[in-house]
N, C-alpha and C positions, 0 to 999 in steps of 0.2 A: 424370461428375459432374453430379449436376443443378443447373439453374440457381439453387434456393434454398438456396445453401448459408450455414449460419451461424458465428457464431464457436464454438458449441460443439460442432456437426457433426464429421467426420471429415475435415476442406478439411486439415488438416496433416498427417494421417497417412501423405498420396500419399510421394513417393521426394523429400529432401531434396537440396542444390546443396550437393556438396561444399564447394564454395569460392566467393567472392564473395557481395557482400548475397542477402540474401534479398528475395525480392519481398514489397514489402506486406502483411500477409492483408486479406483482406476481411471485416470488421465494418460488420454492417448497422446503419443510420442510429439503429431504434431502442433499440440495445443503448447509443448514444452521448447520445440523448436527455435534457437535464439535467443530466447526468452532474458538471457544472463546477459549478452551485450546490448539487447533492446531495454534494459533495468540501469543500466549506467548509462546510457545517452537519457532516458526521460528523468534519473536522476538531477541529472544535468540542467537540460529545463526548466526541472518543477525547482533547480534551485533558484535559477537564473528569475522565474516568474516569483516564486517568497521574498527573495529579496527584492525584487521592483517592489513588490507590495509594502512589504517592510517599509522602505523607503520613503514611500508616495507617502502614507499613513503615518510612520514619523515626522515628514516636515508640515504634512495635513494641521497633526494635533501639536507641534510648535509653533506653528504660526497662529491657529486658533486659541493657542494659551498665553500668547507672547510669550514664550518660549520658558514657562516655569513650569511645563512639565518636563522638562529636559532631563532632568533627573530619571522618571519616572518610563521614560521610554525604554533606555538600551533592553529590557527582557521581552521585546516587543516581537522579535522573529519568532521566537519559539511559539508566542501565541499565536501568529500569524501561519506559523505553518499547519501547529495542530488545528485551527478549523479549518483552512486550505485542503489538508488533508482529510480530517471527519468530513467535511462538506461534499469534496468531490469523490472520494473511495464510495461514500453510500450513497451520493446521486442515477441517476439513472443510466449514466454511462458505465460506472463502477469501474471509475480509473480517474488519475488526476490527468490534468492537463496535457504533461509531460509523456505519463503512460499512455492516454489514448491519441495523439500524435504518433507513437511507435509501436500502434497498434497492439496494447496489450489492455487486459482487464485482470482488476482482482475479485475474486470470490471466497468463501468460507470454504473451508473443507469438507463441510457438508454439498457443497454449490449453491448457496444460496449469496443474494448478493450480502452485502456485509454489512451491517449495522452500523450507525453512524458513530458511536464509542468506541466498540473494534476498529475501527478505522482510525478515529483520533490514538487511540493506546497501541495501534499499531507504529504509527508514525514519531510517538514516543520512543518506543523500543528501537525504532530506524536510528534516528538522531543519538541516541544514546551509544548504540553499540558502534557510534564513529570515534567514540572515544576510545576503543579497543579494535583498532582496524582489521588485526586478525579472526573477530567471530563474523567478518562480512564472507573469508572464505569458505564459510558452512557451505555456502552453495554448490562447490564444487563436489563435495563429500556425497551430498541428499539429490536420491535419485530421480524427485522431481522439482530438483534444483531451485527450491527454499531456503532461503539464509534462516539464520536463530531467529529474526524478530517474525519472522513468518511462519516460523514452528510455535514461537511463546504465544502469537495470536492467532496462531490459529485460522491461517490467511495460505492463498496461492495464487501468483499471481501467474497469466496463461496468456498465451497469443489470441486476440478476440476473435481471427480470420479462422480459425482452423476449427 
């Protein structure tokens, strides 16, 4: 192995540990660069695009039901985001909307790109832990500055330039 090895290099494909953690990978410094304020501007975005979606698709299927599925709509964001997010984390960008605008990507810890359920169950774990605003300051703790829902899955998300 040479000594510059990256996170999208071939550093994972050596012979896995059966059992017990895994060691660290090593992601260099500037794949990790910004990374925490370019996370809260594409936040921002990908919220700003769910909700249009949301929207659009709400008044879509009230007007097409005359409006008796009104009821049946308000739990419509949540769905809307988790395939938002399963759809674009495992697309070929392996970023939402929001992320690949501020130039970042996510990948597995392994580096591979991420699976379309990891993705959805990731953005699960997102949305959830806004109901407890302080596990968002994990990131500042974790030295390659991963909040808790990106340790539960198992997720890192990286500058795609670097």
């Amino acid at each position: 192995m040479s000594g510059d090895r990256d996170f999208h290099g071939d550093y994972w494909r050596g012979g896995r540990q059966p059992y017990g953690p895994r060691p660290a990978p090593y992601i260099p410094a500037a794949a990790l660069e910004g990374v925490r304020t370019r996370r809260v501007m594409a936040v921002v975005l990908d919220l700003i695009l769910v909700s249009g979606l949301s929207v659009a698709l709400f008044f879509g299927l009230f007007i097409l039901s005359f409006g008796m599925s009104a009821l049946l709509l308000p739990p419509l964001f949540p769905i809307v985001a988790f395939f938002y997010n399963g759809l674009t984390v495992s697309g070929w960008r392996m970023a939402t909307p929001g992320m690949a605008f501020m130039d970042l990507e996510m990948r597995t810890m392994q580096g591979a790109p991420v699976p379309f359920l990891q993705a959805a169950v990731h953005a699960v774990l997102f949305y959830v832990s806004w109901m407890f605003p302080p596990i968002l300051l994990t990131s500042f703790i974790t030295s390659d500055k991963r909040c808790l829902h990106d340790i539960l899955a198992d997720l890192v998300v990286l500058r795609r330039s670097a």
